[in-house]
C-alpha positions in Angstrom: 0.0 0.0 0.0 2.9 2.6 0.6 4.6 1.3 -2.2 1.3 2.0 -4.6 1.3 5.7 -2.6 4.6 6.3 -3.4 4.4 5.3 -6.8 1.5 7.3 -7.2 2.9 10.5 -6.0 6.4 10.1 -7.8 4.0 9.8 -11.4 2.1 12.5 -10.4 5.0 14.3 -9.7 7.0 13.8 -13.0 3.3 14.8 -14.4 3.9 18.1 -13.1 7.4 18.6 -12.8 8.3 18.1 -16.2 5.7 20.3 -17.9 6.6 23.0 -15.6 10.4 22.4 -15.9 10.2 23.1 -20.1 7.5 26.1 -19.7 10.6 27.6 -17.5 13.3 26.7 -20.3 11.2 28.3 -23.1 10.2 31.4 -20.8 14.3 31.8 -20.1 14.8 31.5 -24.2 12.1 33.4 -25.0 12.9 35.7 -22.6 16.5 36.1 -23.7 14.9 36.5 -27.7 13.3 39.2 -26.8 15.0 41.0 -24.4 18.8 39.7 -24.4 22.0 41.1 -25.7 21.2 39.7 -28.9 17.6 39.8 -28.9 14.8 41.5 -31.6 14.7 44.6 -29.3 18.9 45.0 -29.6 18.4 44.3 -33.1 15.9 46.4 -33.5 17.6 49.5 -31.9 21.1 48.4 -33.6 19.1 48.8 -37.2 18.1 52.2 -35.5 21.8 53.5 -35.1 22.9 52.4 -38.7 20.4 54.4 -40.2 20.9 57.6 -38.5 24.8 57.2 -38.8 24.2 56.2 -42.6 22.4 59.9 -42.5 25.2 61.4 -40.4 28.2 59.3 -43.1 25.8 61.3 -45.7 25.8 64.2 -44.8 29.5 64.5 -43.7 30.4 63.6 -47.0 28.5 66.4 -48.2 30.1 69.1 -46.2 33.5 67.4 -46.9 32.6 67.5 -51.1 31.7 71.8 -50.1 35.1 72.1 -48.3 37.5 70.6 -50.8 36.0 72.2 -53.4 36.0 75.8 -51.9 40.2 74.5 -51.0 40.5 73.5 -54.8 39.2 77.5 -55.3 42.9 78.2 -53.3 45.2 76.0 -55.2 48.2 77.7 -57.7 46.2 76.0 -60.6 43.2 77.3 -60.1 43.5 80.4 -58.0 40.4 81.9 -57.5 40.6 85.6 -56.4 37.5 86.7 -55.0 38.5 83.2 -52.7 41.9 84.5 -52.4 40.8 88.2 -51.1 37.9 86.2 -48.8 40.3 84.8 -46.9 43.0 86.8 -47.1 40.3 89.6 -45.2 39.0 86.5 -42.4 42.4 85.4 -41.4 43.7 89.3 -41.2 40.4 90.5 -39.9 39.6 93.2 -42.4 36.0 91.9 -42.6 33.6 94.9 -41.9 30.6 94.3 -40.2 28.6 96.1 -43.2 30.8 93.9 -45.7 28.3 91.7 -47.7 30.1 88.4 -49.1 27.7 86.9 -52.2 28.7 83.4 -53.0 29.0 82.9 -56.7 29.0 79.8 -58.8 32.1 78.3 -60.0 32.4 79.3 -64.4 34.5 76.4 -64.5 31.5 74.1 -63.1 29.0 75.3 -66.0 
């Protein structure tokens, strides 16, 4: 009779123990999908930061393409002298206060 009891309880145990023991292992893994280092949510935020720093690379480049092009203006070869007196007035601070610089486009670019 306690052998039947105890056999009883131990299947009835297993019966719950094991169900319960894998819905904790695929809570911890699904857990860690979601949520973990590695998970959709880092993903997700790591997709994020590409995209604005693909903007950023973007626009960089941009302001990098205006600067060598306004230093090519400077160069022997292809002295440009409304560039040349520009700068030649910002680094010696002639620039007036009622001075009006107008940008004009490059001939050579037409």
């Amino acid at each position: 009779m306690v052998r039947v009891l105890r056999q009883e309880i131990t299947r009835k145990t297993h019966q719950i123990f094991v169900p319960l023991m894998w819905a904790a292992v695929m809570s911890y893994f699904g857990y860690h999908f979601v949520q973990g280092d590695r998970g959709l949510l880092a993903w997700w935020n790591l997709r994020h930061e590409i995209e604005a720093t693909d903007i950023e690379v973007t626009a960089v480049t941009a302001e990098k393409q205006a600067l060598e092009h306004r230093v090519s203006l400077l160069r022997p070869a292809s002295l440009d002298r409304d560039m040349l007196e520009e700068r030649a007035r910002m680094m010696l601070g002639a620039v007036g206060a009622d001075d009006l610089i107008v940008p004009m486009a490059d001939p050579s670019a037409q």
